[in-house]
C-alpha positions in Angstrom: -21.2 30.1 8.1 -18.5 27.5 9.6 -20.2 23.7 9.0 -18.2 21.4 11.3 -17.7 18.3 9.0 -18.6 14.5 11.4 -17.7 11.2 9.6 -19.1 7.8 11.2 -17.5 4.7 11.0 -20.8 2.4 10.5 -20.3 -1.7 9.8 -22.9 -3.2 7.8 -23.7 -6.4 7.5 -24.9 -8.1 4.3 -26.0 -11.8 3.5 -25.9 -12.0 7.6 -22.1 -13.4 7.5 -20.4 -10.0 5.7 -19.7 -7.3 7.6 -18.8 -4.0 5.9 -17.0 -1.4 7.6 -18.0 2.0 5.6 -17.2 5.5 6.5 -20.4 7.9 6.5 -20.3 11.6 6.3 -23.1 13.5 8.6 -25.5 15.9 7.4 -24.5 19.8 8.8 -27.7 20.9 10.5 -29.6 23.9 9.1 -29.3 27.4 10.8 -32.0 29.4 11.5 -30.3 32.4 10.4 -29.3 31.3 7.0 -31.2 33.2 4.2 -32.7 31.7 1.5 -30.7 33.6 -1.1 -27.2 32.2 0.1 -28.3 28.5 -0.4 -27.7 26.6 -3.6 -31.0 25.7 -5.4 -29.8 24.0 -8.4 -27.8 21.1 -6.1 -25.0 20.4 -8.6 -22.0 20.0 -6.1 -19.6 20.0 -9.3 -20.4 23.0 -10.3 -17.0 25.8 -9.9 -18.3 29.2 -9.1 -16.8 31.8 -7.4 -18.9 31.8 -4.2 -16.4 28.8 -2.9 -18.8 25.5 -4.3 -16.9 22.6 -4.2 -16.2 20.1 -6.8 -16.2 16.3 -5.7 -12.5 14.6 -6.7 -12.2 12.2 -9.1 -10.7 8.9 -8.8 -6.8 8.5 -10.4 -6.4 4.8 -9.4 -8.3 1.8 -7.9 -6.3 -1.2 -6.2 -7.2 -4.1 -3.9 -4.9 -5.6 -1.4 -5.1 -8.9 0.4 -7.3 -10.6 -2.0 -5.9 -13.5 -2.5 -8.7 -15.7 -3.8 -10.3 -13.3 -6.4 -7.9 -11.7 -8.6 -8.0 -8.3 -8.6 -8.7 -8.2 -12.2 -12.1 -10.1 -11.9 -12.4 -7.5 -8.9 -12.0 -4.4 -11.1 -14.2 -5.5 -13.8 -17.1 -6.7 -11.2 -17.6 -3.1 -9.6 -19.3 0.1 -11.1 -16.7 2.1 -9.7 -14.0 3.3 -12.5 -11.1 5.4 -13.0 -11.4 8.9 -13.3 -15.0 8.8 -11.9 -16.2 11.2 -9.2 -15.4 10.2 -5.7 -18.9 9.3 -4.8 -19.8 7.5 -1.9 -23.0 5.5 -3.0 -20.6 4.6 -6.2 -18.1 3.4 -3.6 -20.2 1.2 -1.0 -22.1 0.2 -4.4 -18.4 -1.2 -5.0 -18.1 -2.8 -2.0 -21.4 -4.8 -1.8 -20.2 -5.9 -5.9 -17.1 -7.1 -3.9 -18.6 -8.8 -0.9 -20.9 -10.8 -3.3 -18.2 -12.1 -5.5 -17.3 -13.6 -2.3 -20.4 -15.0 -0.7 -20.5 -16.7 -4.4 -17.4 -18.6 -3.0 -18.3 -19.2 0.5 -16.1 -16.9 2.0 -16.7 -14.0 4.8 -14.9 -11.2 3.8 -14.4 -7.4 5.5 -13.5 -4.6 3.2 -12.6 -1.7 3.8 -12.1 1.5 1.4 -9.1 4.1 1.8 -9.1 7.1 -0.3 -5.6 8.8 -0.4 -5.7 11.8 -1.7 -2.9 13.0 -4.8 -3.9 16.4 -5.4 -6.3 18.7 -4.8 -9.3 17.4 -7.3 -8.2 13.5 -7.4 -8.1 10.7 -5.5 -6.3 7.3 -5.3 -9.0 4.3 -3.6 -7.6 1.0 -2.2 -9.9 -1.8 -0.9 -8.3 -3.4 1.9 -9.9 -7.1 1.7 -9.6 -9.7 4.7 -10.7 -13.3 3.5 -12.3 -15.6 5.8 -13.7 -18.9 4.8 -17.2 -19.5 6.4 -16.3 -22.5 8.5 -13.5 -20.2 10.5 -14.8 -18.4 13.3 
């Protein structure tokens, strides 16, 4: 069975001056003619078997660009998201709303946005892109 993989660009908007641009992947829809033996009942996606299951990445390296208000050490150490975790994307917008409140602390409207690159086959490299705006800009 051939899933055709959709990914959403949705933009979120927290604290009603932060607007976060996240990238959402759709659900594949069920077929009709899809046993019940060929799905996976115990749901672990890391699991390697030899039917073809896939195991999420893992992150290699984190980095922030154009923050230039918060260093990107305070960054690092304010968001759950670590290296050599899996490449999970609750883990990752749970990131990005740590990141968007450092800055709503400050008074500033920020926009972030994550980038995964990836560096091999089973890791990842993630860069949040941050553009700072101070509240009374427009």
């Amino acid at each position: 069975m051939i899933v055709n993989k959709k990914y959403y660009l949705l933009t979120i908007l927290l604290f009603s001056t932060l607007s976060v641009p996240v990238c959402a992947k759709a659900k594949p829809k069920a077929s009709t003619t899809t046993s019940n033996t060929a799905l996976d009942t115990n749901n672990n996606p890391s699991s390697d078997t030899q039917d073809g299951a896939i195991s999420l990445p893992k992150i290699d390296q984190i980095s922030f660009s154009g923050n230039t208000i918060i260093l990107s050490q305070i960054l690092q150490k304010a968001i759950p998201l670590k290296k050599n975790d899996i490449a999970n994307q609750y883990v990752i917008m749970d990131s990005m709303v740590k990141i968007a409140q450092l800055y709503k602390e400050k008074n500033i409207r920020v926009t972030i946005t994550p980038v995964l690159e990836k560096t091999s086959i089973n890791s990842r490299n993630i860069q949040f892109e941050i553009h700072e705006l101070p509240m009374n800009e427009k």
